[in-house]
C-alpha positions as CSV (number, residue, x, y, z in Angstrom):
1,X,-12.9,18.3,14.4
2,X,-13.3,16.2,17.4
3,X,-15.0,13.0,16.8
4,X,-16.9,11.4,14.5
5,X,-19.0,8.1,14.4
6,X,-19.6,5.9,11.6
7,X,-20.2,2.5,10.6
8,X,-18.8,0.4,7.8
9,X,-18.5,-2.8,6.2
10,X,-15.4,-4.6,4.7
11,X,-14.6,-8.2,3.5
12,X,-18.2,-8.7,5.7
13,X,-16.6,-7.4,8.4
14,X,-18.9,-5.0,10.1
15,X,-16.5,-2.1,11.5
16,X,-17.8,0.8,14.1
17,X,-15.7,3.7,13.4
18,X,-14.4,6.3,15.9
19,X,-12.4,8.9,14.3
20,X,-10.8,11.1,16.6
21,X,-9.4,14.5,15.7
22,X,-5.7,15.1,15.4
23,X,-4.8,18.3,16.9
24,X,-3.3,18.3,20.2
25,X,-6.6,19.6,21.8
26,X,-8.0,16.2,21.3
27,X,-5.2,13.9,22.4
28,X,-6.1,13.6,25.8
29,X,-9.4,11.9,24.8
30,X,-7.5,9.3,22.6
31,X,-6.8,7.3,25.9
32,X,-11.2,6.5,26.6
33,X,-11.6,5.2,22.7
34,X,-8.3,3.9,22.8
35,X,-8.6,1.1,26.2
36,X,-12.5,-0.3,24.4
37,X,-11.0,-0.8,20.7
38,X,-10.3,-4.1,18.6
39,X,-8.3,-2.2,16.5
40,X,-6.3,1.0,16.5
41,X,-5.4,2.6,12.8
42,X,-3.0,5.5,13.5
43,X,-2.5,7.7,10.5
44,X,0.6,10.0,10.0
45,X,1.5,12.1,7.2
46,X,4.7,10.5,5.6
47,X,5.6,13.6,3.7
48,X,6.0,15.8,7.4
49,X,9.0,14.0,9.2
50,X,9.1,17.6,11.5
51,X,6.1,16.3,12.8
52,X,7.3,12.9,13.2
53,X,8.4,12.6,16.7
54,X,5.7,14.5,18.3
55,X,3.3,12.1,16.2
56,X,5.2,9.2,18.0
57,X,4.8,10.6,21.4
58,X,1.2,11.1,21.1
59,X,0.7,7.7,20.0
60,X,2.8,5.8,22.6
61,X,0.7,8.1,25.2
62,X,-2.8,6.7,23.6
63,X,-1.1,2.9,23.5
64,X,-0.8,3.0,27.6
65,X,-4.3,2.1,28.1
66,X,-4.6,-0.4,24.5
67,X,-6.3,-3.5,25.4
68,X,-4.4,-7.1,25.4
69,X,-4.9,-8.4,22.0
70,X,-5.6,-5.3,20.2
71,X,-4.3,-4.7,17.0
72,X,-2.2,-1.8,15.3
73,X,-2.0,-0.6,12.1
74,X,0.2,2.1,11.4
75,X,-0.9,4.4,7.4
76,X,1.9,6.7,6.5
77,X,-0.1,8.6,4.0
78,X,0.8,11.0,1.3
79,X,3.0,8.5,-0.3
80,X,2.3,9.8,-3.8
81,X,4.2,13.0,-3.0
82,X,7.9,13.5,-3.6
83,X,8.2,14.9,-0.2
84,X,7.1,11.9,1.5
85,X,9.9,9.4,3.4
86,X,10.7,6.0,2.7
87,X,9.2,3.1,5.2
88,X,13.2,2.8,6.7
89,X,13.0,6.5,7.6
90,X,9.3,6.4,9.4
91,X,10.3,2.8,11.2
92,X,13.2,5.4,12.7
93,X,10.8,7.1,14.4
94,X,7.8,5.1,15.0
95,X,9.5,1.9,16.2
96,X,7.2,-0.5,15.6
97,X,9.2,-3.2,17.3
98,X,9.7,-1.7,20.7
99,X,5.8,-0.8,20.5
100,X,5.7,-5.0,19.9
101,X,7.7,-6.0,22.9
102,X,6.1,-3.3,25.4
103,X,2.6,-4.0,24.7
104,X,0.5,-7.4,24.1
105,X,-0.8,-6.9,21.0
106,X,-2.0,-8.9,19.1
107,X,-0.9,-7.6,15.5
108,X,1.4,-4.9,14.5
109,X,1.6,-3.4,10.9
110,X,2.6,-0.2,9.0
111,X,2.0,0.3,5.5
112,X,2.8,3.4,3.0
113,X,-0.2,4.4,1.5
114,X,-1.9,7.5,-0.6
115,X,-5.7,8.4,0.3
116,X,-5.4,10.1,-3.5
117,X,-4.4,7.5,-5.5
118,X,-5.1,4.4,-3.3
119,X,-1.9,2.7,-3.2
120,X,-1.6,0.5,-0.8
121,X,-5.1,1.1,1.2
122,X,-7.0,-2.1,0.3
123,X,-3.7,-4.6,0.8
124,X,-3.8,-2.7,4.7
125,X,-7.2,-2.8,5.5
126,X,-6.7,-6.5,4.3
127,X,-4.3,-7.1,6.4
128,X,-6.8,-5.7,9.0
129,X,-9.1,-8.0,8.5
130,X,-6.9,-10.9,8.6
131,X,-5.7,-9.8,11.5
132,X,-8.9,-9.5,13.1
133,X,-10.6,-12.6,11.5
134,X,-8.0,-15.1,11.4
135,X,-8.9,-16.0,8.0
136,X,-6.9,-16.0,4.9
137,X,-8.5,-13.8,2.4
138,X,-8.8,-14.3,-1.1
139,X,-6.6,-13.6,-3.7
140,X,-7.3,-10.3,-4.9
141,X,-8.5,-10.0,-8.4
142,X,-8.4,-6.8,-10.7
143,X,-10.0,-5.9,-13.6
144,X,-7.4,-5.9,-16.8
145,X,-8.6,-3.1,-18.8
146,X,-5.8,-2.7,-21.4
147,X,-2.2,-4.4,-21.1
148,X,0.4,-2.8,-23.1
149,X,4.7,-3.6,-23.9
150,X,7.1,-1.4,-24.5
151,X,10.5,-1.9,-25.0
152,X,12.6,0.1,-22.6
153,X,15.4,2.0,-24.6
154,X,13.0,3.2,-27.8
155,X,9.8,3.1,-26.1
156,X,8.4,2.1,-28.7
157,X,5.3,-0.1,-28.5
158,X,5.5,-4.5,-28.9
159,X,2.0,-5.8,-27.9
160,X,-1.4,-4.6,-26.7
161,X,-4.5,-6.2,-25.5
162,X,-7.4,-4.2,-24.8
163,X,-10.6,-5.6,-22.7
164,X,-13.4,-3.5,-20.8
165,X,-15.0,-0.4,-20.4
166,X,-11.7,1.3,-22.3
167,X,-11.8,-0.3,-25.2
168,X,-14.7,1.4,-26.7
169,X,-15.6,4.4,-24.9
170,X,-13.4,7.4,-26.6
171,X,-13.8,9.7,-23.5
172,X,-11.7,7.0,-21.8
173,X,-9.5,6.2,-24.7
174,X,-8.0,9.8,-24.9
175,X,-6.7,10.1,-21.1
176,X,-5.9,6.7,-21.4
177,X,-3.7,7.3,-24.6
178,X,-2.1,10.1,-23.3
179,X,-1.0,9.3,-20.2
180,X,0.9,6.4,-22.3
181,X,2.1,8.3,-24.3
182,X,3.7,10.1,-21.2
183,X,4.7,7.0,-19.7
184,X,6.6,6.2,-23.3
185,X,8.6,9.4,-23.1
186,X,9.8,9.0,-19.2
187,X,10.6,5.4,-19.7
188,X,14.3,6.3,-19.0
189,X,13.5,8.4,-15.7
190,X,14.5,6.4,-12.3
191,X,11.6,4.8,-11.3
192,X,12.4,1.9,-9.0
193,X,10.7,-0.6,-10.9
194,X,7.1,0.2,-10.3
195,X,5.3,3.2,-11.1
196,X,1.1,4.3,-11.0
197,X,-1.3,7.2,-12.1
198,X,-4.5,7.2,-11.8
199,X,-6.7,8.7,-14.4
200,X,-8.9,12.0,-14.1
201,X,-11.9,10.7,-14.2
202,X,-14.0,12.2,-17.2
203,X,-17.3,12.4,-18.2
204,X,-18.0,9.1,-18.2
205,X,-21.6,9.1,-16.7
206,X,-23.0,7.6,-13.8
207,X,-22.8,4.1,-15.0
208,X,-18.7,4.5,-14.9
209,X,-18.2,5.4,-11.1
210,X,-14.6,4.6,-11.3
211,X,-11.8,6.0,-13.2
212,X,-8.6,4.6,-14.5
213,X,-5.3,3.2,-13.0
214,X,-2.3,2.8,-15.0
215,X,0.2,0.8,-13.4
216,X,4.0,0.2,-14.8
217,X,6.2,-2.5,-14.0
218,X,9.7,-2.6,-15.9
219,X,11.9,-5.3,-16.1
220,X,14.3,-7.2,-19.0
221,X,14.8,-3.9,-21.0
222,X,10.4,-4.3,-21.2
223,X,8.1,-2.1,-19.8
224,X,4.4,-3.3,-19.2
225,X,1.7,-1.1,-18.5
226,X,-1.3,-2.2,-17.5
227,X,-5.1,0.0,-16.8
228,X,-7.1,-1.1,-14.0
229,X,-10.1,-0.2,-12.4
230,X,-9.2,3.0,-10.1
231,X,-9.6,0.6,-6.5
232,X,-8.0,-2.4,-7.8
233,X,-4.8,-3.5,-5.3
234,X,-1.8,-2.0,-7.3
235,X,0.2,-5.1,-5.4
236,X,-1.6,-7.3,-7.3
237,X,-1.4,-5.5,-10.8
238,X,2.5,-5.1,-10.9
239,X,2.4,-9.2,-9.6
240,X,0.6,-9.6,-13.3
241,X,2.7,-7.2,-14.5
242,X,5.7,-9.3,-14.0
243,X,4.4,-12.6,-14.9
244,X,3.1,-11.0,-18.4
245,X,6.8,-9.3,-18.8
246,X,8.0,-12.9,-17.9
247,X,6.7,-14.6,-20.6
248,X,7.1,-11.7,-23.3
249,X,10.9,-11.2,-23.1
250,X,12.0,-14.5,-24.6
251,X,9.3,-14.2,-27.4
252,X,10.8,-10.8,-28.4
253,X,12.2,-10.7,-31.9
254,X,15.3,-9.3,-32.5
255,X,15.9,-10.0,-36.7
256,X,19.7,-10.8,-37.4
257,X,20.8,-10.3,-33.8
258,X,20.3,-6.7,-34.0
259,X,19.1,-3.6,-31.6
260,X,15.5,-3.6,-33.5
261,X,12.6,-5.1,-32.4
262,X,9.4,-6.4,-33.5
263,X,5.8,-6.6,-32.1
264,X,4.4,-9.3,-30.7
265,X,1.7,-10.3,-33.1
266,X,-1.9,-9.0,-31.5
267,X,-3.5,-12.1,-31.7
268,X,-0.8,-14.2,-30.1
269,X,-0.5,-11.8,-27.4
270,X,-4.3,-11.4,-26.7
271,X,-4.4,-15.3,-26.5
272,X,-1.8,-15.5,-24.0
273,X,-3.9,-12.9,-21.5
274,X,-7.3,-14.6,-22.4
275,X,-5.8,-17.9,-21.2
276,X,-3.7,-17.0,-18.5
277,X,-5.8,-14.4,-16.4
278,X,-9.3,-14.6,-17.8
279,X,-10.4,-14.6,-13.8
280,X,-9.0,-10.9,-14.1
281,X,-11.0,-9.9,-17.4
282,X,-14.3,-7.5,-17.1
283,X,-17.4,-9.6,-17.3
């Protein structure tokens, strides 16, 4: 409620955080932290478009007294939840371009993201700092846990490689194997090409603070699913996702022209991920 003051660092960029309160009480103070800032992150809930044009309002209010060469980054959050409206429907409201054109800034960004699951909040606050820095950052890396193939119509299974903390650890390997096995059976649902859980966390111990993203990316009549470490950038994953479905499609047997399939044998497959993206592989 009200304010809050914090401190944080990122990409060794040393932030000093003001966050202001929400509620309409509060918006007339926006205006005195608002005219001092570098940067201005305005979060809106993307799954409560009733509240949408008030939520604009408020923000081109606060914007009157934004410093030359500030920056602006707009997080629709809640973009896990079914409710929640496409980036076309919130640049409706929120016209980004306009708030371009009427004010100096100096950057200008909006990006759908989920506090829950984390889509989407590291490739922002990257953005951020580039923004801020002038640097290029970079290239994110994740942390390839297990890759898997399936093919599309049968869902049945055509390679695996397994690396990490998963591989072993059986109160990983049972959420893990389960939410596949979900994955398997919806394979047919209409997921726009990319789709991501992540993984109750359970009792792993202390020395396992993060849990497990699965991330699918289908493509060529293949699906690839591949588990992450819970913060990696899901961007990033479903980029490896492609290139690994890229070089398995042609490579997929199909014995006397026929509808069946064959595996990929394990050791070919591994090889291929060991060479190509051993940067990505837990140390």
């Amino acid at each position: 409620m009200g304010l809050n003051v914090d401190e944080l660092s990122y990409r060794k960029v040393r932030f000093r955080t003001f966050d202001l309160g929400g509620q309409e009480t509060f918006h007339l103070l926006w205006s005195a932290y608002v005219e001092r800032a570098a940067a201005v992150v305005y979060v809106v809930d993307a799954s409560n478009p009733v509240e949408f044009p008030e939520s604009y309002q408020a923000l081109k209010n606060a914007l009157e007294s934004i410093p030359d060469n500030c920056i602006l980054l707009l997080l629709a959050n809640k973009s896990d939840l079914d409710s929640s409206r496409t980036l076309k429907d919130i640049l409706t409201i929120f016209d980004l371009f306009y708030l371009q054109n009427g004010l100096k800034l100096k950057a200008i960004n909006i990006f759908l993201i989920s506090a829950k699951t984390g889509e989407s909040f590291y490739e922002a606050f990257d953005w951020l700092v580039g923004a801020m820095t002038g640097e290029i950052l970079p290239i994110t890396k994740v942390s390839l846990q297990n890759v898997w193939i399936f093919d599309e119509r049968t869902g049945l299974p055509l390679a695996h490689a397994r690396f990490g903390s998963s591989k072993d650890n059986p109160e990983l390997v049972t959420p893990l194997l389960s939410a596949i096995d979900q994955f398997a059976s919806e394979l047919d649902t209409a997921v726009a090409g990319i789709a991501h859980v992540v993984l109750q966390r359970a009792k792993v111990g202390k020395d396992t603070p993060n849990g497990i993203r699965l991330v699918k990316v289908a493509d060529q009549g293949l699906v690839c699913i591949l588990a992450v470490n819970e913060h990696d950038s899901v961007t990033k994953t479903s980029e490896l996702g492609q290139e690994i479905i890229e070089w398995t499609a042609p490579r997929i047997v199909h014995p006397g022209n026929s509808d069946i399939v064959e595996e990929i044998a394990e050791k070919e497959f591994l090889k291929y991920i060991e060479s190509s993206y051993e940067e990505h592989l837990p140390r």
